[in-house]
N, C-alpha and C positions, 0 to 999 in steps of 0.2 A: 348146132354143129359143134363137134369138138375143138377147141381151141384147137394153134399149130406149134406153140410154144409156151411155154411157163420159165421168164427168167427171176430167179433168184440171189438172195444176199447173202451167202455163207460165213463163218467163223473161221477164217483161219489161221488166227493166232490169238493167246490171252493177252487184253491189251495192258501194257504198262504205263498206268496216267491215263490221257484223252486218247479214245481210241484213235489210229494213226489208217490212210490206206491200206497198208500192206495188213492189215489185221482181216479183210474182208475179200471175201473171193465171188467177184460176182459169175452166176452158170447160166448157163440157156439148157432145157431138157423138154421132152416131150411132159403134159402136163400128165398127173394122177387119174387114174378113173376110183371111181366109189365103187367100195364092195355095199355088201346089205347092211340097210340102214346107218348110209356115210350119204354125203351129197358133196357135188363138186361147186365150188364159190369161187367166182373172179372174185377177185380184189378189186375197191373201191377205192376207197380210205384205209391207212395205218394209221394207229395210234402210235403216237412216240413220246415215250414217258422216260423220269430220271430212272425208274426201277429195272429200263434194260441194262445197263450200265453195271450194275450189279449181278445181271444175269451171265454175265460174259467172264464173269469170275468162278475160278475153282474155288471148291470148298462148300462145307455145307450153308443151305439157307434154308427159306421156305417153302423153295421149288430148287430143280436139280441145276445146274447149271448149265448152260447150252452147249453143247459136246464140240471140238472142233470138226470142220466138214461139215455141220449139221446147218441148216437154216433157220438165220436168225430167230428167236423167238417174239412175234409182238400181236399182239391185239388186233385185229380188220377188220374193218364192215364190210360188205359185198352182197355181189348179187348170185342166189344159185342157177347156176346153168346145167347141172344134172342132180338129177335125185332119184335114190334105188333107197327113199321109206315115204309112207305115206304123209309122215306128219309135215314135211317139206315138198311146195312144188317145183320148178321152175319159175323165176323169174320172183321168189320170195327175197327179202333182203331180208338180211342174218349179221348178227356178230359173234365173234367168236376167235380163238386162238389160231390164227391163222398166217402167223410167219410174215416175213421179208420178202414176199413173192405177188407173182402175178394172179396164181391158180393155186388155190389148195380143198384134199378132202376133210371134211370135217364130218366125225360123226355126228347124225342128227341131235341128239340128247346134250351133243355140245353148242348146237348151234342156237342161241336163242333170235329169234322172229322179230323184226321190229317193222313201224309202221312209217314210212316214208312220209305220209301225210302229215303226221303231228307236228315233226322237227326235222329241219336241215339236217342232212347224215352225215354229216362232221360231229352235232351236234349230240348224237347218240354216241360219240366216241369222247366227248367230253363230259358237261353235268348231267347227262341223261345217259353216260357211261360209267367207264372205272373210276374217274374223277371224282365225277360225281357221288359214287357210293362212296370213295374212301374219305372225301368229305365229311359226308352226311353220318356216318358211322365212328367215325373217329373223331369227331367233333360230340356229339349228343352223344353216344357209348361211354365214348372215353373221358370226355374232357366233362362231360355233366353241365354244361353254364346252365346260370340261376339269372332269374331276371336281374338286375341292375349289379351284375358284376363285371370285372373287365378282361375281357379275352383278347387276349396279343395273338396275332397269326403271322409267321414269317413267308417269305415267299408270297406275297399276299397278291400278287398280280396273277400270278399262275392259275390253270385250270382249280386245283385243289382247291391254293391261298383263298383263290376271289371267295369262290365256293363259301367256304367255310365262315367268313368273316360277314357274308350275306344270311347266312342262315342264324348266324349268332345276334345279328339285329334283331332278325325277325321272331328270334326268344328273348329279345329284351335287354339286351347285355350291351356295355360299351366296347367300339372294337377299334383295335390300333393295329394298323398293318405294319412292316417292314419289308421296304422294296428297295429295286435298285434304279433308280435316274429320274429324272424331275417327271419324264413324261405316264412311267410305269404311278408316280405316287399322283399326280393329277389325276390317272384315272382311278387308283384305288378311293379317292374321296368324292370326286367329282360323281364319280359314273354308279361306282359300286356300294357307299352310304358309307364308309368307312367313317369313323368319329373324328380319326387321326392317322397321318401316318410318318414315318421316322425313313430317309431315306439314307441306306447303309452306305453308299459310295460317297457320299457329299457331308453327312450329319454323324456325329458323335452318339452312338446307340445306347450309352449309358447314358446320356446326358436326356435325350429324349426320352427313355423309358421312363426316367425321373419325373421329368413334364410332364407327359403324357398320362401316365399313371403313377400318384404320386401315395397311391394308400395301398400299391404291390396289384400285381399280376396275377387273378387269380386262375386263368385255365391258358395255358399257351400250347399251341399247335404249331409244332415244329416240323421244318420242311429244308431245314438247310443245317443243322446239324453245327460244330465248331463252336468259333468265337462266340456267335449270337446268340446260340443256345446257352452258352456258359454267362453272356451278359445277362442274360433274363430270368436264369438261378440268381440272381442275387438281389432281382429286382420281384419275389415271390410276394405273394401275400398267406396267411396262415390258410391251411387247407387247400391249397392251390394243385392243381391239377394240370399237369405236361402230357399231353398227346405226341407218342413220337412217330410223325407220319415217314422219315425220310430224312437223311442227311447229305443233300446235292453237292453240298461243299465238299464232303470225304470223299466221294465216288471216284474220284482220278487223280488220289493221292497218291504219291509213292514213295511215303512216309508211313503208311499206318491210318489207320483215323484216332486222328484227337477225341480223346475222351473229356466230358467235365471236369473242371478241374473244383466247380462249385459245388458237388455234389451234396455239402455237408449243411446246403441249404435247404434239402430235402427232409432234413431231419430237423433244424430251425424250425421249420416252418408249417413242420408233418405235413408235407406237403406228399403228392404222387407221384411218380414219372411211369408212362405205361407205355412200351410200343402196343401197336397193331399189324396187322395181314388182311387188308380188305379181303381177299378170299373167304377169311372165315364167317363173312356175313352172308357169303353166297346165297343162301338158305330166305334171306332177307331182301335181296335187290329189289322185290317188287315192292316191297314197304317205302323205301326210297324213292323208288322210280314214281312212284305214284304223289309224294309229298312234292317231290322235286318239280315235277309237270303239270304238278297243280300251283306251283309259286310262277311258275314261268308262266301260265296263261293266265296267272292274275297280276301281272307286271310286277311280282314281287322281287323276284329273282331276275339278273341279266347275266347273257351267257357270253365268250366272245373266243373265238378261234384261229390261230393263224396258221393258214393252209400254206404247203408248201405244193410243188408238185412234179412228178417224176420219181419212178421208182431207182431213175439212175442215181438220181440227190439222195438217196438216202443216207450214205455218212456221213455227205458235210452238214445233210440236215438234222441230225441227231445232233451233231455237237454246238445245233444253237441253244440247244436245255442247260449245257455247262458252260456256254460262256453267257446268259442273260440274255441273249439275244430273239427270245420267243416271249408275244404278246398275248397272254391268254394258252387257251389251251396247243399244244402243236400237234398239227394232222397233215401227211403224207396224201397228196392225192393220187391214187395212182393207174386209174382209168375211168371214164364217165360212165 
């Protein structure tokens, strides 16, 4: 049967700093029908990641910016409840770009298949999602670790951080996280194999990085951008290699963002600094998915999620990604 409504989260202002309510306009509409070769998806789960934040900004990036009036842009899993192509039935579960809503059309070619059976469907929207690849890519792509060298990862609690710092074990490498509060770095050693971790709200970052790694930092995977980023320029080791996933710290400046001010450690130390665009491994996510889901059913990898729920929460629940307040991956539930 056709749905009776699809409500949605709109844009209706660019926010200055942490997005505020009056930035969003929630609507109620009759839901979308699919033309040829579209299928129509309840929403399940949202992904809520720092890179919306960014989406919500004018100006160029690597995708357009979310137009105002327009509907949020973010990541869903769901279930299809019509489909006008063969390659989708009813009642397939799919991921794909599917907005701040109850009900959206996606074209089929957008909508990749996934199997409920293997993993919890949060779980596809974290390491066996976009997390997941931009871990997995940005980490082995960019940052290259070599057995017994030491890869700092910030943000190390978060879907990406854990990700990354797990995968950098299991090539060999010594890994030092940077999290924020006693409970986030207990589970970064505890739970997730980290070697060490440096905890930013309580501990002195320079001073740990020193400890910690005392022969330089050769691959750091960066997820919070600012101070820490500029601490760990200076804590380089020769050839050293910076993966820039993200800087959650900048995202709801309204200042500018802080650029390194260490930059001339780059050249010390002929060292790299490289962003990335998981997008552009699209071409690759089964190479991942497959590495990734073969760590997980040999207990090599652990995964952890924390669901929120209600598509009404959606603002306040975005903005626990900028103030620390999310344990692991954060996912929107937002109907069974």
């Amino acid at each position: 049967m056709t749905p009776a409504i699809n409500h949605q989260w709109r844009l209706a202002a660019r926010p200055n700093g942490l997005p505020k309510p009056s930035d969003w306009h929630f609507t109620s509409e009759a839901p979308p029908v699919p033309g040829p070769g579209a299928v129509l998806v309840q929403v399940l789960y949202l992904s809520l990641d720092p890179a919306m934040r960014g989406w919500m900004n004018e100006g160029k990036s690597y995708v357009p910016p979310v137009g105002i009036g327009e509907v949020m842009r973010a990541l869903g899993l769901g279930r299809v409840v019509a489909s006008n192509d063969p390659s989708l039935a009813v009642g397939d579960h799919v991921v794909g770009i599917t907005g701040v809503q109850d009900y959206a059309v996606l074209p089929a070619k957008e909508a990749t298949r996934i199997d409920p059976a293997l993993a919890p469907l949060p779980t596809w929207l974290g390491v066996l999602g976009m997390p997941g690849m931009t871990a997995y890519f940005g980490l082995l792509d960019v940052g290259q670790p070599k057995p017994g060298e030491t890869v700092v990862v910030s943000g190390a609690a978060g879907a990406v951080g854990g990700l990354v710092g797990q995968i950098a074990k299991l090539k060999g490498c010594r890994v030092i996280g940077i999290a924020g509060g006693a409970d986030k770095c207990r589970y970064v050693v505890d739970e997730l194999g980290f070697d060490g971790v440096i905890d930013y709200k309580a501990e002195d970052v320079r001073k740990g990085l020193r400890a910690l790694a005392p022969k330089g930092v050769d691959v750091y995977f960066d997820n919070v951008g600012g101070d820490i980023l500029d601490t760990v320029l200076a804590q380089l080791a020769r050839g050293a290699r910076i993966a820039i996933c993200g800087a959650i710290s900048q995202y709801n400046s309204t200042e500018g963002v802080k650029g390194p001010a260490n930059y001339m450690s780059l050249l010390v130390n002929r060292a790299r600094m490289q962003g990335f665009v998981v997008f552009d491994y699209a071409a690759r996510y089964g190479e991942a998915a497959r590495d990734i889901a073969g760590w997980i059913a040999e207990g090599k990898v652990k995964a952890r999620e924390d669901v929120a729920v209600g598509l009404e929460n959606f603002p306040a629940t975005l903005l626990k990604l900028f103030k620390g307040e999310n344990f692991g991956k954060l996912v929107l539930k937002v109907a069974d």
